[in-house]
Backbone as CSV, one residue per row, in Angstrom:
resi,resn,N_x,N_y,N_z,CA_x,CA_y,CA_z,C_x,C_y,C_z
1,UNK,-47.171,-86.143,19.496,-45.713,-86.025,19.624,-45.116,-85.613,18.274
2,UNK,-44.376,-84.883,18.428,-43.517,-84.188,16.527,-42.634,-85.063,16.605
3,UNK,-42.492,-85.277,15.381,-40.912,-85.520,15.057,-39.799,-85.320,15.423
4,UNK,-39.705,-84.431,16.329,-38.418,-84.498,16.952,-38.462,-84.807,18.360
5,UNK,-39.464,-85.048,18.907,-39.508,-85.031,20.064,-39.478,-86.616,20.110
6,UNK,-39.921,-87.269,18.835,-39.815,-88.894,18.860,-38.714,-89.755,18.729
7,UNK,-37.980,-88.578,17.754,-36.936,-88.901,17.898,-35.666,-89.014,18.917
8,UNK,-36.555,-87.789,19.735,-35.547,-87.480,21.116,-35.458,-88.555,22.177
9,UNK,-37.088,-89.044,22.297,-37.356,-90.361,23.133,-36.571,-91.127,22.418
10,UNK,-36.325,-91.796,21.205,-35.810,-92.993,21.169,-34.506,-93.076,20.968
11,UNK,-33.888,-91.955,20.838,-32.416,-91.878,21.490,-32.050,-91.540,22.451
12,UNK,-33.068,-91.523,23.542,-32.735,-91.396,24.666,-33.420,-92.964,25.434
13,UNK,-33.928,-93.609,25.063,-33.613,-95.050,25.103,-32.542,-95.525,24.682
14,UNK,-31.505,-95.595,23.859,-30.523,-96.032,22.912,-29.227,-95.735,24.208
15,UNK,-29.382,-94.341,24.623,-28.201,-93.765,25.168,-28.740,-94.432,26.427
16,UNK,-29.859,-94.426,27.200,-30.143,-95.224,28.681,-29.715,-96.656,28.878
17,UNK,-29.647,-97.113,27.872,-29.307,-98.622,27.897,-27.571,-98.465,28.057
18,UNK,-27.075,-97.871,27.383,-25.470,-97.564,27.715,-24.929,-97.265,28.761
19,UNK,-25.927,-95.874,29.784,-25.899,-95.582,30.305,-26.023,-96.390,32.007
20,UNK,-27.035,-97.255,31.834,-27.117,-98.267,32.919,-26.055,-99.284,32.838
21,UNK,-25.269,-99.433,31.071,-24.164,-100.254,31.415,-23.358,-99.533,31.952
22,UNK,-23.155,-98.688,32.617,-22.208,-97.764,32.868,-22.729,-97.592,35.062
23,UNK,-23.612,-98.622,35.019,-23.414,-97.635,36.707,-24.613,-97.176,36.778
24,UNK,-24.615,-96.273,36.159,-26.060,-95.074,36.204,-27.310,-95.582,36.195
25,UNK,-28.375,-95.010,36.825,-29.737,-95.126,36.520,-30.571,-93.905,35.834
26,UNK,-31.408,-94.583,34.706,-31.703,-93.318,33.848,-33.406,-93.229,33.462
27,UNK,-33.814,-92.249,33.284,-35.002,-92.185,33.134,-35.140,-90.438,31.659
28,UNK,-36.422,-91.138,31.221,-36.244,-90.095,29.944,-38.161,-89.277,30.557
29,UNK,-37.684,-87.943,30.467,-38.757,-87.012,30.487,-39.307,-86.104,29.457
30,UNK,-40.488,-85.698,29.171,-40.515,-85.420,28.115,-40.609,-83.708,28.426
31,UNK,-41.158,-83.546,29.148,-41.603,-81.524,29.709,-40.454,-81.835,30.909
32,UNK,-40.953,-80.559,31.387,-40.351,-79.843,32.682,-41.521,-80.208,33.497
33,UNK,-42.673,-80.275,33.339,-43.521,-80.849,34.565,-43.431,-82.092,35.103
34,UNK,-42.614,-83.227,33.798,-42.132,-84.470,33.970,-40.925,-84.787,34.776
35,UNK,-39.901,-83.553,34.458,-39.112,-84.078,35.526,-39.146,-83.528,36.675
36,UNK,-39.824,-82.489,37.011,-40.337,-82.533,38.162,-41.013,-82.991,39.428
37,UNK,-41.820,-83.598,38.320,-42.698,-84.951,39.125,-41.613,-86.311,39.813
38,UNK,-40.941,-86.438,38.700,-39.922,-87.207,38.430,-38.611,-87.471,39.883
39,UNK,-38.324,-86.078,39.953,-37.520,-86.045,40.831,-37.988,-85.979,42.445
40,UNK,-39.415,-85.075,42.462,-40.128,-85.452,43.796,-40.401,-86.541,44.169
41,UNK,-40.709,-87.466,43.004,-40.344,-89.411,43.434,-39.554,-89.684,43.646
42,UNK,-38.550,-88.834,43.018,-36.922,-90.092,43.505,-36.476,-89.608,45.093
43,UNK,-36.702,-88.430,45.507,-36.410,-87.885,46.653,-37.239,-88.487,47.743
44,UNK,-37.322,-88.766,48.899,-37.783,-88.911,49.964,-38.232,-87.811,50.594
45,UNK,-39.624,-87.214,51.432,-39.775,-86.184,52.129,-38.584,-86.225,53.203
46,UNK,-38.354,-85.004,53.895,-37.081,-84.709,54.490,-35.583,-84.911,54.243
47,UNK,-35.061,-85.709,52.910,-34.100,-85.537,52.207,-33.202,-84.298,52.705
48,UNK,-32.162,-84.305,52.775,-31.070,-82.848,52.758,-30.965,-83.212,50.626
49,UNK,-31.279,-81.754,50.551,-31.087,-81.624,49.353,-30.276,-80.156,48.813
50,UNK,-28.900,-80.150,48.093,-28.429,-78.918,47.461,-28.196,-79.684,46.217
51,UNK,-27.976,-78.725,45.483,-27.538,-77.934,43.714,-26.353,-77.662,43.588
52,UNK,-25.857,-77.827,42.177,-24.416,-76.970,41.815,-24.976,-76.044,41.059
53,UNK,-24.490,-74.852,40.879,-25.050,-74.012,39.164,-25.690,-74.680,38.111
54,UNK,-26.340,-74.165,37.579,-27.330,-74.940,36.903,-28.417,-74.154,36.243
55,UNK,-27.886,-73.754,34.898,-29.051,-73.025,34.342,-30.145,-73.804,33.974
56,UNK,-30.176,-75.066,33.582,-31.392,-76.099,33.455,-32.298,-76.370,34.835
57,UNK,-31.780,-76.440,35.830,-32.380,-76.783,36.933,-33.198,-75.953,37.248
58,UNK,-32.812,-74.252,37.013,-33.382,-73.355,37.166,-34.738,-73.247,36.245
59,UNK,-34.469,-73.617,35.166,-35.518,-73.035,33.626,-36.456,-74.202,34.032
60,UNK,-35.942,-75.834,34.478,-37.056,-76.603,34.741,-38.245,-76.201,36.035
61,UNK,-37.164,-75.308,36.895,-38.125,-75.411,37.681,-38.102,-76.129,38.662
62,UNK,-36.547,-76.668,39.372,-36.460,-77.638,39.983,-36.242,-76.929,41.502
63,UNK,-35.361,-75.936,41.424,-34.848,-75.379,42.615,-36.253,-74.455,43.326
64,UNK,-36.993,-73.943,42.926,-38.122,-73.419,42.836,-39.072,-74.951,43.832
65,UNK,-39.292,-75.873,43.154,-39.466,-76.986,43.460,-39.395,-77.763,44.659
66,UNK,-37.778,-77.683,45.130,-37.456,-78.032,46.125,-37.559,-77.558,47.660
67,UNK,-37.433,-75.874,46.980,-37.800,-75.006,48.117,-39.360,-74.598,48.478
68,UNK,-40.374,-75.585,47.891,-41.102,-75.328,48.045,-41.959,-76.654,48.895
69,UNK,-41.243,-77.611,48.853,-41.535,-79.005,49.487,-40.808,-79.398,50.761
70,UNK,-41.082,-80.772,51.250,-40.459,-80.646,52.633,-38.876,-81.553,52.479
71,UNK,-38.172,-80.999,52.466,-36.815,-81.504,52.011,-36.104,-80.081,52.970
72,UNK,-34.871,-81.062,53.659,-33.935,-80.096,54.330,-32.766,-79.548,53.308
73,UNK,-33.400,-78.172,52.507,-32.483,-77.655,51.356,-31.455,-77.073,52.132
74,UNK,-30.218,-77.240,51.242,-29.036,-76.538,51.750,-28.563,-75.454,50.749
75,UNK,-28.455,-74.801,50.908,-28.475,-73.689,49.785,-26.849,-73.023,49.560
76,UNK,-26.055,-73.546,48.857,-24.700,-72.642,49.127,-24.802,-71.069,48.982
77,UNK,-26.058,-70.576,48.384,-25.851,-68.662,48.012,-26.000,-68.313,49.472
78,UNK,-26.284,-69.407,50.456,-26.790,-68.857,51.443,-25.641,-68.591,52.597
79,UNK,-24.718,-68.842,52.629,-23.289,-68.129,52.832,-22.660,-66.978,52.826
80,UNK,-22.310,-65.815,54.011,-22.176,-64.726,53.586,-21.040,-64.413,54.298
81,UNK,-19.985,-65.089,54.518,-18.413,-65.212,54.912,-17.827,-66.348,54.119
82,UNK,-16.480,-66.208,53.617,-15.761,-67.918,53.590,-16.174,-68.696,54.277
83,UNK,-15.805,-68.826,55.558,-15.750,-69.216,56.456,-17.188,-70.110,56.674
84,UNK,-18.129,-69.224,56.384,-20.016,-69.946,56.143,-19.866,-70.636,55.049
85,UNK,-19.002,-70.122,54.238,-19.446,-71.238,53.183,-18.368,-72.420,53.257
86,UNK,-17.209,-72.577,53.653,-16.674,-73.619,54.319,-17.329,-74.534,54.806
87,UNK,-17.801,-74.216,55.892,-18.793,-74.857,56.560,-19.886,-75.433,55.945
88,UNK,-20.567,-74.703,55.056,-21.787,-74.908,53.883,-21.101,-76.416,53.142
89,UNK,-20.231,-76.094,52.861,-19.457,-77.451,52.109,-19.556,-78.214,52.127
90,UNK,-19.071,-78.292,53.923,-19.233,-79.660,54.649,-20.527,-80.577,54.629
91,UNK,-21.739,-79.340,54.218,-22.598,-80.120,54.666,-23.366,-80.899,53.149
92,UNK,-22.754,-80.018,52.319,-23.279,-80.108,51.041,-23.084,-81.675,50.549
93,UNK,-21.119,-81.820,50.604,-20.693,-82.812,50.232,-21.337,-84.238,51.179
94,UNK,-21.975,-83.653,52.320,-22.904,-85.329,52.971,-24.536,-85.072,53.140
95,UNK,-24.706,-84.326,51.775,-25.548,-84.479,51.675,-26.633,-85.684,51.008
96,UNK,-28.312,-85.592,51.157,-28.158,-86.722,50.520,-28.351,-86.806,48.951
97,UNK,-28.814,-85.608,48.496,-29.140,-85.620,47.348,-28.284,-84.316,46.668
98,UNK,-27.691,-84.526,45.511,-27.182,-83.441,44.711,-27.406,-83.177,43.168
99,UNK,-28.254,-82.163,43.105,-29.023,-82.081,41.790,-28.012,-81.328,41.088
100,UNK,-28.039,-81.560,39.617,-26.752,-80.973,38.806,-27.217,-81.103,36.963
101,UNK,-26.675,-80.375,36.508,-26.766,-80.706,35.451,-25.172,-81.270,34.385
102,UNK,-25.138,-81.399,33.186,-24.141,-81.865,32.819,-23.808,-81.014,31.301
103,UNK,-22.516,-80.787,31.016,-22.285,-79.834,30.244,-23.015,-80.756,28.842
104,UNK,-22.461,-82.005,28.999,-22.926,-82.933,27.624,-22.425,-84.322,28.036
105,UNK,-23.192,-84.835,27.094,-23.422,-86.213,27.210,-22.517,-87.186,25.876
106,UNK,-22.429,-88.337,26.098,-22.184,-88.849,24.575,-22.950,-89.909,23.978
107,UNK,-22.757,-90.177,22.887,-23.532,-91.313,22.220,-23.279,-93.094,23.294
108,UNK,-22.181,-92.995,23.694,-21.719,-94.209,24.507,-22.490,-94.081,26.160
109,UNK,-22.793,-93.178,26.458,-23.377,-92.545,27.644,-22.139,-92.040,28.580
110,UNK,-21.188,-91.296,27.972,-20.318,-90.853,29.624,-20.973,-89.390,29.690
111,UNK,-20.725,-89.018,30.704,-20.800,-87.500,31.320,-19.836,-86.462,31.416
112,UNK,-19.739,-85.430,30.703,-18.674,-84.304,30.223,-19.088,-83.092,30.512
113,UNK,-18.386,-83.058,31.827,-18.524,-81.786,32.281,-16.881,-80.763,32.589
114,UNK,-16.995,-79.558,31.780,-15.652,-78.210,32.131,-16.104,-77.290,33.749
115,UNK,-15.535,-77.431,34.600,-16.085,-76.304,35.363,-14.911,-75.265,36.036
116,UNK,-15.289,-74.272,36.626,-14.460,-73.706,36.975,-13.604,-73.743,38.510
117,UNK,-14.360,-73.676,39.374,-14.190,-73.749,40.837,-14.359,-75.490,41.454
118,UNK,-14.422,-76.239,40.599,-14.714,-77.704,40.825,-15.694,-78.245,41.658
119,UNK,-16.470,-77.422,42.630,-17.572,-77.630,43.205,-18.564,-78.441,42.647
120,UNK,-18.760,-78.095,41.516,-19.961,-78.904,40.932,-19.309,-80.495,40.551
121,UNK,-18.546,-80.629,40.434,-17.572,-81.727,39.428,-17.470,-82.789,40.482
122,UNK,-17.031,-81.966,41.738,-16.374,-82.773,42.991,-17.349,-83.576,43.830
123,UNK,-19.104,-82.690,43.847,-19.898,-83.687,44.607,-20.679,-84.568,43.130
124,UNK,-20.406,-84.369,42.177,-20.812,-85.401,40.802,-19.868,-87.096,41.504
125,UNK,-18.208,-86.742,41.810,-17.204,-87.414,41.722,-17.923,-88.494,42.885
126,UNK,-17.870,-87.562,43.827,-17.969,-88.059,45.412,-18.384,-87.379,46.252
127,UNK,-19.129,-88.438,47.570,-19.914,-87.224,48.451,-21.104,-87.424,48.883
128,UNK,-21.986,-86.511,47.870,-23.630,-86.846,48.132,-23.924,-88.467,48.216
129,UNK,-24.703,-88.982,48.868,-25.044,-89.922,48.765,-26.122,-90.585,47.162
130,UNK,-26.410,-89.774,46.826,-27.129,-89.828,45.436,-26.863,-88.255,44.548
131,UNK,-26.705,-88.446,43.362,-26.600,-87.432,42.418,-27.507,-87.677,41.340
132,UNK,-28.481,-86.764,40.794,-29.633,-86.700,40.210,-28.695,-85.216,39.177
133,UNK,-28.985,-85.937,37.847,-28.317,-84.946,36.520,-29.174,-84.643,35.950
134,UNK,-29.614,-83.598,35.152,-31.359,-83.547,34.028,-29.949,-82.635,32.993
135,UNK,-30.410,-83.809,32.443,-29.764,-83.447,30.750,-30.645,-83.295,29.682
136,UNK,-30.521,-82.285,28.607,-31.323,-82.146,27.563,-30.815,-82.755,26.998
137,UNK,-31.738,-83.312,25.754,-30.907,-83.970,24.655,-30.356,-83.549,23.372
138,UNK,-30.215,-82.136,23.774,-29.635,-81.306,22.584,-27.931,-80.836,23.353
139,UNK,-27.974,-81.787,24.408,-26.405,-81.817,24.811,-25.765,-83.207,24.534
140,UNK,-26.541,-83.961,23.860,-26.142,-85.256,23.253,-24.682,-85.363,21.966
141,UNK,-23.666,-85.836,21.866,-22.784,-85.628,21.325,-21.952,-86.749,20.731
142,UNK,-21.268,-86.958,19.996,-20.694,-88.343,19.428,-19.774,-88.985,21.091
143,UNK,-18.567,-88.187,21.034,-17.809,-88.393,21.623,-17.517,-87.461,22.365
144,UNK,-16.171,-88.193,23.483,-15.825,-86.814,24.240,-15.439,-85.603,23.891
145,UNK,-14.230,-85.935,22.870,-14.033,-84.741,21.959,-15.067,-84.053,21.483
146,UNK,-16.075,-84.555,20.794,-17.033,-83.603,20.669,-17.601,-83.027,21.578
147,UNK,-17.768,-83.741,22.944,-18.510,-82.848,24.045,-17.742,-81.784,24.350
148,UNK,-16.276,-82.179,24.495,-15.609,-80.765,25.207,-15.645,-79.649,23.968
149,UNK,-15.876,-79.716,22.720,-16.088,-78.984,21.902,-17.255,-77.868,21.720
150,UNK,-18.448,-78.998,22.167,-19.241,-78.165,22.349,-19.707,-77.470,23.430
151,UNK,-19.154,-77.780,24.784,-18.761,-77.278,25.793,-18.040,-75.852,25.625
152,UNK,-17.227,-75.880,24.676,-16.239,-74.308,24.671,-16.830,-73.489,23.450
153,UNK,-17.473,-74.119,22.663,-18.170,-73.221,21.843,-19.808,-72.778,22.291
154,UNK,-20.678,-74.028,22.879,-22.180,-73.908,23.048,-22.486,-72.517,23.983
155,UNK,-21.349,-73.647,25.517,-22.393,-73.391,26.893,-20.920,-72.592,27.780
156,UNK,-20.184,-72.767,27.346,-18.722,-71.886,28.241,-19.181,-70.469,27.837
157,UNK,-18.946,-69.521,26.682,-19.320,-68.424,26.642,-20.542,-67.400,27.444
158,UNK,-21.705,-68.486,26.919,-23.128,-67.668,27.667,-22.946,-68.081,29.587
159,UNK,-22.231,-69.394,30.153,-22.082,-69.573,31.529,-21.334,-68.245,32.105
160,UNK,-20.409,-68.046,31.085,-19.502,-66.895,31.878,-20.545,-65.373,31.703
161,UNK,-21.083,-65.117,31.126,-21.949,-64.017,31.016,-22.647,-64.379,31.908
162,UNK,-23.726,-65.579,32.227,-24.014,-65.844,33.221,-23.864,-65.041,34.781
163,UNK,-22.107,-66.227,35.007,-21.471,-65.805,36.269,-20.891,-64.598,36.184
164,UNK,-21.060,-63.818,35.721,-20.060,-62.368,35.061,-18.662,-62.392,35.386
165,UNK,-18.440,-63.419,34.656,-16.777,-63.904,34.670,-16.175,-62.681,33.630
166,UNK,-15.309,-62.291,33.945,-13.990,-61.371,33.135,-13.416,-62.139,32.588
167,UNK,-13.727,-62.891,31.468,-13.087,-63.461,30.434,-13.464,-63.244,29.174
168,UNK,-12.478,-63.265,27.765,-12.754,-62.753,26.387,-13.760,-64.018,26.089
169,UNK,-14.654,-64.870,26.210,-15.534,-65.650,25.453,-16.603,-64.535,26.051
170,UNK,-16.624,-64.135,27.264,-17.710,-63.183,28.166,-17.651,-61.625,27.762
171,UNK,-16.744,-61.597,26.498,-16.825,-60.769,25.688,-16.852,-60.583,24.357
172,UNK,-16.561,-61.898,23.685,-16.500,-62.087,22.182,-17.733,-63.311,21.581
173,UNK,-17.829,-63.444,23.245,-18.846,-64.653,22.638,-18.480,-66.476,22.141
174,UNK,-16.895,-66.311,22.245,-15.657,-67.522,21.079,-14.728,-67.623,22.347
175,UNK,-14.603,-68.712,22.530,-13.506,-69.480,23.271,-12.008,-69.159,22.496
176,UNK,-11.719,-68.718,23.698,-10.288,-68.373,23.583,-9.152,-68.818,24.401
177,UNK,-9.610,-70.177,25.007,-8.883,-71.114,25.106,-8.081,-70.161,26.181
178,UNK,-8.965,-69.787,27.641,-7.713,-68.540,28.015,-7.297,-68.944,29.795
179,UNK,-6.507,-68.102,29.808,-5.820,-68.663,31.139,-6.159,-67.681,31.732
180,UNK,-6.875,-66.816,31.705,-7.266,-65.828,32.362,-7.789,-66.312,34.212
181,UNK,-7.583,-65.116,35.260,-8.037,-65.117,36.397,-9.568,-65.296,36.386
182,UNK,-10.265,-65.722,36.023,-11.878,-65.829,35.972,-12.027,-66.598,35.129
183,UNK,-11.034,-67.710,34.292,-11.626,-68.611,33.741,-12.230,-69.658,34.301
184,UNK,-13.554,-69.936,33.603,-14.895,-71.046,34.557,-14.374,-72.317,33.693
185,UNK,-13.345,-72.625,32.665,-12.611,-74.056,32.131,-11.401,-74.452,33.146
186,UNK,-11.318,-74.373,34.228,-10.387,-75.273,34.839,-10.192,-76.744,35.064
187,UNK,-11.393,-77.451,35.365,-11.251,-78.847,35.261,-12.116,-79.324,34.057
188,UNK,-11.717,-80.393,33.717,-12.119,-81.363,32.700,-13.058,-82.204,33.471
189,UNK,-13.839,-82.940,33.592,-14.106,-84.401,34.311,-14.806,-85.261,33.208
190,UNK,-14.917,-86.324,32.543,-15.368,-87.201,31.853,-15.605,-88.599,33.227
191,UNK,-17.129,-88.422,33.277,-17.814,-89.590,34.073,-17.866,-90.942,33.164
192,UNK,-17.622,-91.683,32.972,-17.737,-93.028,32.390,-18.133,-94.095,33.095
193,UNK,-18.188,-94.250,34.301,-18.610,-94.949,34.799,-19.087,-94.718,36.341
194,UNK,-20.319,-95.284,36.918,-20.621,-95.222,38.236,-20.106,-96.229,39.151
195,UNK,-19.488,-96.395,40.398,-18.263,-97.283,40.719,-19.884,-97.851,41.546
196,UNK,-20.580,-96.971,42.179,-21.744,-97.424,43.192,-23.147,-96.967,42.201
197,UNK,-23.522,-98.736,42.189,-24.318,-99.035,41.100,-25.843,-97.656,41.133
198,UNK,-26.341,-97.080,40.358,-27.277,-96.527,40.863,-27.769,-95.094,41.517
199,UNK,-26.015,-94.371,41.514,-25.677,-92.909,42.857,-26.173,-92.670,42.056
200,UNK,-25.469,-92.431,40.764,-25.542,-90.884,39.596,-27.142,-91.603,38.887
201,UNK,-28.386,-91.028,39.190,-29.457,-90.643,38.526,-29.766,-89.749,37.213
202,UNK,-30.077,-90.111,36.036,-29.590,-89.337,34.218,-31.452,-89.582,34.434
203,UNK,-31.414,-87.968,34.131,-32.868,-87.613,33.667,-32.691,-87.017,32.292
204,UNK,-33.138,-87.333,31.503,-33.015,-87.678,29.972,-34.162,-86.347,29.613
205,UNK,-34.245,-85.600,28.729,-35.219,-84.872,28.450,-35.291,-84.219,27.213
206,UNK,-36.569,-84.182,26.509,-36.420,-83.982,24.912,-36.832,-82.101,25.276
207,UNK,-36.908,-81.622,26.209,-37.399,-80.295,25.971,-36.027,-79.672,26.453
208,UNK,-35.699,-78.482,25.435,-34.349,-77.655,25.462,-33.979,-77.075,26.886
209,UNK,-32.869,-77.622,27.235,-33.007,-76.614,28.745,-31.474,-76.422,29.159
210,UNK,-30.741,-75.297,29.582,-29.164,-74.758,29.475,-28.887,-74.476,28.465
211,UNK,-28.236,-74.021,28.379,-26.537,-74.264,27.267,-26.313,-75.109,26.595
């Protein structure tokens, strides 16, 4: 194990202990084969399982994962009217599992996530019957202020290149704080606490993954 990766484990013990005072249940991984494994335990075969956006979920290897096991995936890309994806919604939000990632984390353990269309934010809030997060720990941060900071400088710019949002960070690279028609900063949400002991699942991980 290097040095930083030891260090990553034992602040990610430090932050799990906060984190379970908070509601949450947390577990620290060290690869992408770990939380993989990881999450095929926490799931049940035949589970209904969907995703919000998620460039980590993707790089781990999770969605890949899911669709490859026996779990009833719900897929929102898989919508090709409003109207389907309306419907898609419905099924998303009762679903039982909702895998997600989180813009950043803090030293106290809350969850700080900016999004645009609130989809992702809204089945974090409420809904799925369980929510499963895989956070790196290079989204670890003092405070909230610092998370939403590094939220508009880290992972807002490259998300909107991403989603090929028409906004000046998706062209300058620098938050510009903008009100633009395609801005992906519309809601704020700061998670601090889990009201139902146990929903929100924090997979902790020392290997780099998102924004």
């Amino acid at each position: 194990m290097s040095f930083k990766s030891e260090s990553f484990s034992q602040a990610a013990q430090t932050v799990s202990k906060r984190m379970e005072a908070r509601g949450f249940s947390c577990f620290y991984c060290e690869d992408k084969a770990a939380i993989a494994a990881k999450i095929n335990e926490l799931m049940p075969s035949g589970s209904s399982v969907t995703w919000g956006g998620s460039e980590s979920l993707v790089e781990a290897g999770i969605i890949d994962m899911v669709h490859s096991r026996d779990y009833e995936v719900i897929d929102r890309k898989s919508a090709s009217t409003p109207e389907e994806a309306r419907a898609l919604y419905g099924r998303i939000v009762c679903a039982d599992y909702f895998l997600t990632s989180t813009n950043a984390f803090t030293l106290d353990g809350e969850l700080v996530n900016v999004d645009g269309n609130g989809n992702r934010v809204a089945c974090l809030i409420s809904g799925p019957s369980h929510v499963i997060v895989v956070a790196s720990m290079n989204k670890l941060c003092v405070n909230v202020g610092d998370a939403i900071r590094r939220i508009h400088t880290h992972a807002a710019p490259p998300n909107a290149i991403r989603v090929g949002a028409n906004t000046p960070c998706s062209k300058t690279g620098i938050c510009a704080d903008c009100l633009s028609p395609d801005c992906i900063c519309c809601q704020t949400v700061v998670t601090r606490k889990s009201r139902q002991p146990g929903r929100i699942i924090v997979i902790l991980t020392g290997e780099p993954l998102g924004f």
